[in-house]
N, CA, C and O atoms as a GROMACS GRO file, in nm:
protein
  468
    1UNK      N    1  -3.456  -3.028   5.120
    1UNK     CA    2  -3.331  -3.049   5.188
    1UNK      C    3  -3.236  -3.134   5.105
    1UNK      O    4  -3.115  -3.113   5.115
    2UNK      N    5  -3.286  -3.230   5.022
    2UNK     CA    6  -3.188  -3.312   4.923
    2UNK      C    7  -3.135  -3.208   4.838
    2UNK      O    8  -3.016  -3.221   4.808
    3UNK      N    9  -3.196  -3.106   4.792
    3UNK     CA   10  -3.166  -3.048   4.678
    3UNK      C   11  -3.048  -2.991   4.731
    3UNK      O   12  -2.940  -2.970   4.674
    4UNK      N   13  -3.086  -2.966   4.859
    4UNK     CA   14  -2.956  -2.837   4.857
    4UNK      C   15  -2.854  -2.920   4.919
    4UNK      O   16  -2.768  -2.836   4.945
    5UNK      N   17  -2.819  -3.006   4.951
    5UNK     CA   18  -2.722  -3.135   4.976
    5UNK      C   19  -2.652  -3.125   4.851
    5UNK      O   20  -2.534  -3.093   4.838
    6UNK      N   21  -2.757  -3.165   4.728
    6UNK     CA   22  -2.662  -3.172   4.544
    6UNK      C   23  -2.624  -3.076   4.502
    6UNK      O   24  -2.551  -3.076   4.402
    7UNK      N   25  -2.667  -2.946   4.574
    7UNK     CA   26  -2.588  -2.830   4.507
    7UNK      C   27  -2.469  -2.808   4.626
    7UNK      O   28  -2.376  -2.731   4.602
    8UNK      N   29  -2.479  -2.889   4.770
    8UNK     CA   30  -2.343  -2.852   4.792
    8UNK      C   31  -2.270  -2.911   4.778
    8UNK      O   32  -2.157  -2.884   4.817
    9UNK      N   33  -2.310  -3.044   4.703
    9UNK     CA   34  -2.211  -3.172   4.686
    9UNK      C   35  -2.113  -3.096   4.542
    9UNK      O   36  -1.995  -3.121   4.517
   10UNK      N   37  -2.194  -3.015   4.475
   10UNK     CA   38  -2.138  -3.033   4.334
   10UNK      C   39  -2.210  -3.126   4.242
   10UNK      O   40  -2.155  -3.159   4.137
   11UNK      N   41  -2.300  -3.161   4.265
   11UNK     CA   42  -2.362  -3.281   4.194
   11UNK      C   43  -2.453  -3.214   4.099
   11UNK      O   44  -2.475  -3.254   3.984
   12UNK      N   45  -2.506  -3.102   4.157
   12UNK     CA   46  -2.636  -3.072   4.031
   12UNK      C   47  -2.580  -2.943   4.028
   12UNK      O   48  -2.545  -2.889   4.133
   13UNK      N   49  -2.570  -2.890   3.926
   13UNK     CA   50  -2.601  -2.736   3.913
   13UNK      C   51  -2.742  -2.660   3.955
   13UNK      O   52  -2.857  -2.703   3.942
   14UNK      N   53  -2.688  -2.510   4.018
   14UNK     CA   54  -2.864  -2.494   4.032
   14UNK      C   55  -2.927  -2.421   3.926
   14UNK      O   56  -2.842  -2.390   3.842
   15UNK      N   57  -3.031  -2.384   3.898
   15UNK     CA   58  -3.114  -2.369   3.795
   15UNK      C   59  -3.108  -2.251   3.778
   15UNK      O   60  -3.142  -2.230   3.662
   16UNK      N   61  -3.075  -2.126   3.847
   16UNK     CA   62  -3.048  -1.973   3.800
   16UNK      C   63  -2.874  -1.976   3.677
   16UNK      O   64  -2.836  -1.885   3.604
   17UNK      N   65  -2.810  -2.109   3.699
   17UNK     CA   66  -2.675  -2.091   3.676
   17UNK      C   67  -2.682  -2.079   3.535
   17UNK      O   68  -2.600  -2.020   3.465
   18UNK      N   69  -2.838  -2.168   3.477
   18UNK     CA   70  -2.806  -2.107   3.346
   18UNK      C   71  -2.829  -2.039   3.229
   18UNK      O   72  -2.825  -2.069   3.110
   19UNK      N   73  -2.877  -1.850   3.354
   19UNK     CA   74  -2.928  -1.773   3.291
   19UNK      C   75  -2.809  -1.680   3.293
   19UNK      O   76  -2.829  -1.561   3.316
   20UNK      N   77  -2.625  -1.746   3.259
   20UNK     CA   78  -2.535  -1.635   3.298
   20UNK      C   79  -2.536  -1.607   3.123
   20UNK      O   80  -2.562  -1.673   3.022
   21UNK      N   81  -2.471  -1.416   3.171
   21UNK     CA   82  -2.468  -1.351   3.004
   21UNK      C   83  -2.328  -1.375   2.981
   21UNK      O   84  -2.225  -1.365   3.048
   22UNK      N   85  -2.357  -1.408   2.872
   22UNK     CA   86  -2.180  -1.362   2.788
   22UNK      C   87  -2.137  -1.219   2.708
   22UNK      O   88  -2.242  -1.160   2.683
   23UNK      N   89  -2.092  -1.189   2.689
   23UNK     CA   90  -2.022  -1.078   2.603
   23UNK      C   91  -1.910  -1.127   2.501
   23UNK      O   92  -1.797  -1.171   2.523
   24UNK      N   93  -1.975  -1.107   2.389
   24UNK     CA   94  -1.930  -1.128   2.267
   24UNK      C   95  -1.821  -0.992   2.218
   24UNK      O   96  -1.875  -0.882   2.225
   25UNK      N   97  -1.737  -0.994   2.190
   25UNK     CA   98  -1.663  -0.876   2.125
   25UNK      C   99  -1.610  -0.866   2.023
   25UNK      O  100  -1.488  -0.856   2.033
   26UNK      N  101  -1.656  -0.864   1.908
   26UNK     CA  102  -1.616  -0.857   1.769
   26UNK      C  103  -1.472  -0.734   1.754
   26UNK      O  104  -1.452  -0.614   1.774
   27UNK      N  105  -1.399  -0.849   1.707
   27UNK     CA  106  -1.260  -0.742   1.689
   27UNK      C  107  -1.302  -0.729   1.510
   27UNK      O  108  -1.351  -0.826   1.452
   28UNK      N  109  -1.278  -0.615   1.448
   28UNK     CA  110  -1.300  -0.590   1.255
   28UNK      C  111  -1.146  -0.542   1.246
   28UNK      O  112  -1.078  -0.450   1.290
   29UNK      N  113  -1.125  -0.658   1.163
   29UNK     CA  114  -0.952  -0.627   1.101
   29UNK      C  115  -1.002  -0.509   1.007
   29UNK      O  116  -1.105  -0.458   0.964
   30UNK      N  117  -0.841  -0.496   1.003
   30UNK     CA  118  -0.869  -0.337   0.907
   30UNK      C  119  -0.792  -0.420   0.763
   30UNK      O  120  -0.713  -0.512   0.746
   31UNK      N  121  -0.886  -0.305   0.664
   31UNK     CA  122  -0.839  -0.394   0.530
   31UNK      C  123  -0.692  -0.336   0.472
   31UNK      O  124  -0.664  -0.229   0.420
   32UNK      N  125  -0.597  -0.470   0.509
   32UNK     CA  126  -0.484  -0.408   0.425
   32UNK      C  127  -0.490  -0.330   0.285
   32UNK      O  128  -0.557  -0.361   0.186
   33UNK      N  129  -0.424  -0.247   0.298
   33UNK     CA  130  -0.366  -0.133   0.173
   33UNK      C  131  -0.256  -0.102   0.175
   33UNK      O  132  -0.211  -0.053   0.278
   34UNK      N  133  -0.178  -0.119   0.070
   34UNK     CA  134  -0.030  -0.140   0.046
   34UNK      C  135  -0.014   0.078   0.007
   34UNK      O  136  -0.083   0.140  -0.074
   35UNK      N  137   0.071   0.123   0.078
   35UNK     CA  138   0.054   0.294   0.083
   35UNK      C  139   0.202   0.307  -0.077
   35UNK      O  140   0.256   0.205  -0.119
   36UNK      N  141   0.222   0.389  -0.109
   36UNK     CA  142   0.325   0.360  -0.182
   36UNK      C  143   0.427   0.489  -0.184
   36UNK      O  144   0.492   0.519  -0.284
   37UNK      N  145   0.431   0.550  -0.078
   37UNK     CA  146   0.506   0.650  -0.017
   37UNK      C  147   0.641   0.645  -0.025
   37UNK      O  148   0.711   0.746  -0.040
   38UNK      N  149   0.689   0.514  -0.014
   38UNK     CA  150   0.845   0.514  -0.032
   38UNK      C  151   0.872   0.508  -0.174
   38UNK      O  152   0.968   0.575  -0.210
   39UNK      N  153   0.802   0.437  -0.275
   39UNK     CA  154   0.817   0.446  -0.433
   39UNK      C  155   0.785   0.580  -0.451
   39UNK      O  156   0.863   0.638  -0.527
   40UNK      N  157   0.703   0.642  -0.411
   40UNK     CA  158   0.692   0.778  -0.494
   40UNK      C  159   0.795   0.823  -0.437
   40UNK      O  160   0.857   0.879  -0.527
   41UNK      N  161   0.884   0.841  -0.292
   41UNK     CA  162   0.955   0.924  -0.284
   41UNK      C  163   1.099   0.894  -0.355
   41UNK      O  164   1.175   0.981  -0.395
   42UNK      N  165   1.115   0.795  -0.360
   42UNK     CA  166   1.225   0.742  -0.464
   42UNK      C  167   1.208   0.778  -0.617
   42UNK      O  168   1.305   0.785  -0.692
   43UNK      N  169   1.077   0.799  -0.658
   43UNK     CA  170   1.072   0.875  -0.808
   43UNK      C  171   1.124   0.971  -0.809
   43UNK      O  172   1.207   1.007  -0.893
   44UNK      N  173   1.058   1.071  -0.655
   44UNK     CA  174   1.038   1.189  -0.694
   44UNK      C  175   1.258   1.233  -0.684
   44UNK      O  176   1.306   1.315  -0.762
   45UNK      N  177   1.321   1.180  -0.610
   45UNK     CA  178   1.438   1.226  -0.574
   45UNK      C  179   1.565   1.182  -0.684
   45UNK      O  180   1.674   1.239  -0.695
   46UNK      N  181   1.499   1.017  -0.789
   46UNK     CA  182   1.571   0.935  -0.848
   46UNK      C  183   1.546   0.968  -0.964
   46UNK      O  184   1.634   1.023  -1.029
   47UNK      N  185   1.384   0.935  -1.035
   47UNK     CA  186   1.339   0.931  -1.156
   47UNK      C  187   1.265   1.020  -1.180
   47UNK      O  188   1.163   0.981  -1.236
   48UNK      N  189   1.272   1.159  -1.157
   48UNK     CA  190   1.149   1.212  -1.161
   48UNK      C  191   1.134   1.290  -1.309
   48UNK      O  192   1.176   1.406  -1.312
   49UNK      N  193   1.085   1.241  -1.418
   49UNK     CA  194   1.078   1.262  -1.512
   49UNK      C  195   0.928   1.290  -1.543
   49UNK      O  196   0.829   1.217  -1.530
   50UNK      N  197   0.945   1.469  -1.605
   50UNK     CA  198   0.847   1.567  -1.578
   50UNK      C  199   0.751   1.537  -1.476
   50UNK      O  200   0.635   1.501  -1.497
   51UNK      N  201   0.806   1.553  -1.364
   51UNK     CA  202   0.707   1.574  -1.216
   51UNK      C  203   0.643   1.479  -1.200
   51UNK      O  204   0.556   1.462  -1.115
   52UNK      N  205   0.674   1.421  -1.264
   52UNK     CA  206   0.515   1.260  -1.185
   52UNK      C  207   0.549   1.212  -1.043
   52UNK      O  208   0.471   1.186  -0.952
   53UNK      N  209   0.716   1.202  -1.044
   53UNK     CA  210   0.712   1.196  -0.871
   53UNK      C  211   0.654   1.248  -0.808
   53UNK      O  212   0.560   1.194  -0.749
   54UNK      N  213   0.682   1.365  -0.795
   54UNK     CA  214   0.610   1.441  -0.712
   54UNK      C  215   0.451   1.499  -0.721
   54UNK      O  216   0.387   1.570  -0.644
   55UNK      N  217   0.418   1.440  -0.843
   55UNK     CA  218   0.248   1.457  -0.819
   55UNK      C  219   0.230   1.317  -0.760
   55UNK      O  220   0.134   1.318  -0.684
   56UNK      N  221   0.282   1.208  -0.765
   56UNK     CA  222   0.260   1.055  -0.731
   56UNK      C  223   0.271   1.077  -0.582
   56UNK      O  224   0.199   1.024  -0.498
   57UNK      N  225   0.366   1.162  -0.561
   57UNK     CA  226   0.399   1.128  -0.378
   57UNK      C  227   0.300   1.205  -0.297
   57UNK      O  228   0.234   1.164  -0.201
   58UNK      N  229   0.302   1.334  -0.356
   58UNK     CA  230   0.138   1.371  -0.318
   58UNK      C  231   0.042   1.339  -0.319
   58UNK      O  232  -0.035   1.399  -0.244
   59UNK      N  233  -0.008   1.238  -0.394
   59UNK     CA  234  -0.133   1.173  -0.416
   59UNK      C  235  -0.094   1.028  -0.284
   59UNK      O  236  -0.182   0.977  -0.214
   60UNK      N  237  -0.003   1.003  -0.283
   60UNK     CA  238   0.065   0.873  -0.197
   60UNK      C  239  -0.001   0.896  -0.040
   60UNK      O  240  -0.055   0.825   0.044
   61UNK      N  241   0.050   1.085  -0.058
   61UNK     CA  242   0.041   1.126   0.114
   61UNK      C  243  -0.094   1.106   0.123
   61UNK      O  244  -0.125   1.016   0.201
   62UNK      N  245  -0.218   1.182   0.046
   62UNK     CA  246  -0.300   1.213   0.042
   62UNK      C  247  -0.417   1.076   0.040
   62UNK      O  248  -0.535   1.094   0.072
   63UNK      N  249  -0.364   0.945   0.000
   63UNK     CA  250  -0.339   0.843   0.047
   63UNK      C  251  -0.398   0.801   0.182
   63UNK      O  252  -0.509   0.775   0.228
   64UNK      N  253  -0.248   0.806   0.230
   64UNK     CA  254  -0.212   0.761   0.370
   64UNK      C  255  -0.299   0.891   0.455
   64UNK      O  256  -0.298   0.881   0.578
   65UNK      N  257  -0.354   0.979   0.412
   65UNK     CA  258  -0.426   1.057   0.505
   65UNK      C  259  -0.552   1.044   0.478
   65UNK      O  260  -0.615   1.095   0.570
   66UNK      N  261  -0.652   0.984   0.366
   66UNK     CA  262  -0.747   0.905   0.383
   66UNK      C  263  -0.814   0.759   0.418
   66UNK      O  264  -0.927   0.711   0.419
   67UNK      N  265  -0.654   0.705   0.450
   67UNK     CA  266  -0.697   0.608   0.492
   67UNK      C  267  -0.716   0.613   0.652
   67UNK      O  268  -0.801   0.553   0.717
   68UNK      N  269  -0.612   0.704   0.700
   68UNK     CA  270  -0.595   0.726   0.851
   68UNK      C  271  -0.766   0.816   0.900
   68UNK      O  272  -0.820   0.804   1.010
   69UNK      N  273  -0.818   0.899   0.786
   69UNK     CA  274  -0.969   0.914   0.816
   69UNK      C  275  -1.029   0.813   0.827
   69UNK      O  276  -1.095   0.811   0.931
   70UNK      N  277  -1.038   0.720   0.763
   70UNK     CA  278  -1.106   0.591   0.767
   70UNK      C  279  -1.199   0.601   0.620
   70UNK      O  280  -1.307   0.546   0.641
   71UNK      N  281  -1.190   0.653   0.485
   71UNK     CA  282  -1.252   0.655   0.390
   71UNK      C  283  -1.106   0.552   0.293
   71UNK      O  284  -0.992   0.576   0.254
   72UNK      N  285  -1.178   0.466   0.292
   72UNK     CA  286  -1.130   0.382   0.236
   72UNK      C  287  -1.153   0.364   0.074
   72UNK      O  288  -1.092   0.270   0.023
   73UNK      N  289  -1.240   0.448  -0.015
   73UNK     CA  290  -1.296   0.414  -0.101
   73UNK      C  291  -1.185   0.526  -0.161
   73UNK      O  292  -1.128   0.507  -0.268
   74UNK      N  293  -1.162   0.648  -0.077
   74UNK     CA  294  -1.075   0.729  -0.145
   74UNK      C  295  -0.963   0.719  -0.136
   74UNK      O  296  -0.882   0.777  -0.208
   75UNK      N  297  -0.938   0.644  -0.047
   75UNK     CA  298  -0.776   0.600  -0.007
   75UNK      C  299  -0.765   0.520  -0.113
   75UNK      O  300  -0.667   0.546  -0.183
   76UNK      N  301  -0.854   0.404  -0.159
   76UNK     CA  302  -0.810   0.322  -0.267
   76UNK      C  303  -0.769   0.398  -0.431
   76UNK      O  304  -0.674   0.376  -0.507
   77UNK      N  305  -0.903   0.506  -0.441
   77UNK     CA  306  -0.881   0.611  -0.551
   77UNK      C  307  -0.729   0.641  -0.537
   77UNK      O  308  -0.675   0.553  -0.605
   78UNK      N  309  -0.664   0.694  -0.503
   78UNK     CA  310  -0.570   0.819  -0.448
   78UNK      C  311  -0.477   0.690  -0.467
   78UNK      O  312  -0.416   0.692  -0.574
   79UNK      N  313  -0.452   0.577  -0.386
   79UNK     CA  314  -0.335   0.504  -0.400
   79UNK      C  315  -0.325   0.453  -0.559
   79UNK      O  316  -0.223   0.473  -0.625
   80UNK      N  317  -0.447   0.383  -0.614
   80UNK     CA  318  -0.392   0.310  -0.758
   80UNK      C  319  -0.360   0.462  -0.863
   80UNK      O  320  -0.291   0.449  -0.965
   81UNK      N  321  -0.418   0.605  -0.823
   81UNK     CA  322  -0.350   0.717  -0.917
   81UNK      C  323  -0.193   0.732  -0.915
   81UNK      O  324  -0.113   0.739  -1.009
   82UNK      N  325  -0.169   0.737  -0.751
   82UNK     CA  326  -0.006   0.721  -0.725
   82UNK      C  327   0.093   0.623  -0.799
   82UNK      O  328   0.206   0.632  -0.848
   83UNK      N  329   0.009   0.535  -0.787
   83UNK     CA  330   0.054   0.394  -0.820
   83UNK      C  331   0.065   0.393  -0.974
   83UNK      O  332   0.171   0.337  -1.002
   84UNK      N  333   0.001   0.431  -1.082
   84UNK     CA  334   0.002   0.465  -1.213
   84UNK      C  335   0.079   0.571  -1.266
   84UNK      O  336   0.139   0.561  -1.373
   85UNK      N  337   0.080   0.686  -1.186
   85UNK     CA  338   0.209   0.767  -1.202
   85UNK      C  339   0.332   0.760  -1.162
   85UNK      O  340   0.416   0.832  -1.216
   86UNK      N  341   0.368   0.665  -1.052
   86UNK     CA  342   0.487   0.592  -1.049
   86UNK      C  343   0.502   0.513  -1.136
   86UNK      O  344   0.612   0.534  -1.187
   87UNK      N  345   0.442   0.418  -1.190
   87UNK     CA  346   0.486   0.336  -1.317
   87UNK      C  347   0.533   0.380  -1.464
   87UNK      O  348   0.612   0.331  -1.544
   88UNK      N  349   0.427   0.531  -1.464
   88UNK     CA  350   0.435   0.611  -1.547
   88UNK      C  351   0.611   0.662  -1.540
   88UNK      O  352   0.690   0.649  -1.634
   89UNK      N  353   0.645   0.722  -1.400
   89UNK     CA  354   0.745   0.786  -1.418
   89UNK      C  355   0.912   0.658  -1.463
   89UNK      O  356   1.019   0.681  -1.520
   90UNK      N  357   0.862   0.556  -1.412
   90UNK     CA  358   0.943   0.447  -1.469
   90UNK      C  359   0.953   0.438  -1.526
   90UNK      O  360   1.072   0.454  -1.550
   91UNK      N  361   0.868   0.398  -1.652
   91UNK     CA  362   0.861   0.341  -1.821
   91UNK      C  363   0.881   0.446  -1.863
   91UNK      O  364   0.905   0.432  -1.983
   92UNK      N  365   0.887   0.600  -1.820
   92UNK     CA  366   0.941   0.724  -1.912
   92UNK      C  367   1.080   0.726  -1.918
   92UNK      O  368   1.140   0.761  -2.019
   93UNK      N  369   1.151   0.682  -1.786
   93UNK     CA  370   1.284   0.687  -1.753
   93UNK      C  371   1.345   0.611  -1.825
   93UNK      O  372   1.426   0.662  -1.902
   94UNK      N  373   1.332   0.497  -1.825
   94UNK     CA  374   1.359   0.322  -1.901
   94UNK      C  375   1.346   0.371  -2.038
   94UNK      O  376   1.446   0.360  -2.109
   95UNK      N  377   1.253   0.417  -2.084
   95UNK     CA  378   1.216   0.487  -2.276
   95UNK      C  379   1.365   0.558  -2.278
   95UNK      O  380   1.463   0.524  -2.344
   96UNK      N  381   1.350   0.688  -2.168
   96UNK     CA  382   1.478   0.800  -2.186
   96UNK      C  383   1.579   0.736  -2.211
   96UNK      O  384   1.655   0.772  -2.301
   97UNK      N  385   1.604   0.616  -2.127
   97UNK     CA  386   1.780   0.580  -2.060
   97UNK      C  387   1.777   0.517  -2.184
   97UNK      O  388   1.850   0.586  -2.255
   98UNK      N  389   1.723   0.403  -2.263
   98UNK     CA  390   1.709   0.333  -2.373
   98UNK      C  391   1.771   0.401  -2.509
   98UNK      O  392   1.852   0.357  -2.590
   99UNK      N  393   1.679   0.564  -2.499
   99UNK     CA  394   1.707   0.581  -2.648
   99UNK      C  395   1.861   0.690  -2.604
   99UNK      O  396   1.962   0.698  -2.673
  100UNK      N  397   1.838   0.754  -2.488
  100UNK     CA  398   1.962   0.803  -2.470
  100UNK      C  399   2.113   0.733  -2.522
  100UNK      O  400   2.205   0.797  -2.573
  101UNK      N  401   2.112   0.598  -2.498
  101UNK     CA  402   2.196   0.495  -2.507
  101UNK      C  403   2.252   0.516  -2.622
  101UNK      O  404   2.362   0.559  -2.656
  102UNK      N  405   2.111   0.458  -2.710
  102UNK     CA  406   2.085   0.407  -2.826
  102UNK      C  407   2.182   0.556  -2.974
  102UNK      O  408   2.251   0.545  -3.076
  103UNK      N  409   2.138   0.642  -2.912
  103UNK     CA  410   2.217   0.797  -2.982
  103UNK      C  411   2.339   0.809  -2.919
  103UNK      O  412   2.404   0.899  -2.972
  104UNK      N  413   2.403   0.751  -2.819
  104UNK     CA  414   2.496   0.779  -2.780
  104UNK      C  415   2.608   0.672  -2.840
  104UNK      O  416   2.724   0.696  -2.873
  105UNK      N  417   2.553   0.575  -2.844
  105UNK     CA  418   2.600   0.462  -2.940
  105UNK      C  419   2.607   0.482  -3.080
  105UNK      O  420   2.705   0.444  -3.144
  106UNK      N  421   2.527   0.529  -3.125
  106UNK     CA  422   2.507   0.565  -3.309
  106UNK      C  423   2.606   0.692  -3.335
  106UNK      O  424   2.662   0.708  -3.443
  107UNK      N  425   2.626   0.807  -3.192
  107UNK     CA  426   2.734   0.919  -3.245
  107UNK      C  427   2.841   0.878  -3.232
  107UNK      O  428   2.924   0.937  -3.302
  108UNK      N  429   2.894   0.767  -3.147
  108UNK     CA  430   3.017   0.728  -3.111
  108UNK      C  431   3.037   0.627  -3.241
  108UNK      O  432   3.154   0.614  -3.275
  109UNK      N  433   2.955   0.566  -3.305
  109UNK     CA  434   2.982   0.458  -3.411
  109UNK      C  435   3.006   0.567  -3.532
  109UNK      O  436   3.089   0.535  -3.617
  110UNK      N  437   2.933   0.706  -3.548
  110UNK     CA  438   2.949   0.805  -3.657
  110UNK      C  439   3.093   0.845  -3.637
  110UNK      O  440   3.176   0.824  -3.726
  111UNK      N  441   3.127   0.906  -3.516
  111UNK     CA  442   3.260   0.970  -3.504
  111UNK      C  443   3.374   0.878  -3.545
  111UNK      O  444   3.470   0.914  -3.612
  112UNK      N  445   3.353   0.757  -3.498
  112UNK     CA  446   3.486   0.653  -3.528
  112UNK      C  447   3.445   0.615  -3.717
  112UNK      O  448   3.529   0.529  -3.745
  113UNK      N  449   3.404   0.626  -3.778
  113UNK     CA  450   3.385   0.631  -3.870
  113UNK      C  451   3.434   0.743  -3.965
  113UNK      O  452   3.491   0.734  -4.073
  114UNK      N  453   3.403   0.837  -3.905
  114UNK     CA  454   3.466   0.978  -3.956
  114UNK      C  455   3.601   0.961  -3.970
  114UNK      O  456   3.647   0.972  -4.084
  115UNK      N  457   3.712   0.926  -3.835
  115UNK     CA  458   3.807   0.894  -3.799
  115UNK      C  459   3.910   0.834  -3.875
  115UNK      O  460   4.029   0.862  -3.892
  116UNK      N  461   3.808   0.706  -3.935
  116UNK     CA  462   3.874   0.624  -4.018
  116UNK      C  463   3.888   0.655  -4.171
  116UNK      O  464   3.936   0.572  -4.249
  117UNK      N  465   3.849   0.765  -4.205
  117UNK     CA  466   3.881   0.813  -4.359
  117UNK      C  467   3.981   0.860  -4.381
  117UNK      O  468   4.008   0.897  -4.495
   0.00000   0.00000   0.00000
């Protein structure tokens, strides 16, 4: 009769109370991956010097559609290829625009030269 006085006082807990379960729920972040869909599509429409845009943006999509499977090992493959043929199609452009310049400057320095005889 005391006992059950302390469990209605609040005083003791009773002894089933502390067989309660918990539920644990593990949330798994997903591993960021940077997709590069908007650079390839900007190669392919801006710089696209011999097609690498557009093999880059395909490989970009192809990408973003293995990662949305959940194969992550090929999503990573597929993005750093994109990612190398966009750089590719850059440093070809930058080479072009460079020496383009560079001859356009040397015929314009030939012609005014001509000029002056």
């Amino acid at each position: 009769m005391a006992q059950e006085e302390l469990k209605i006082g609040g005083l003791q807990t009773p002894c089933h109370a502390a067989s309660t379960q918990s539920t644990v729920t593990s949330i798994q972040c997903e591993p960021h991956m940077p997709n590069h869909v908007i650079w390839s599509l900007f190669n392919t429409l801006f710089l696209n010097c011999c097609c690498l845009g557009c093999v880059a943006y395909a490989y970009s999509v192809k990408s973003r559609d293995q990662k949305m499977v959940g194969d992550m090992i090929g999503a990573n493959y597929l993005n750093i290829f994109s990612t190398v043929l966009d750089l590719l199609g850059v440093l070809i452009f930058i080479i072009l625009l460079a020496l383009g310049t560079a001859m356009s400057f040397q015929a314009l320095s030939q012609m005014m030269g001509q000029q002056g005889r």
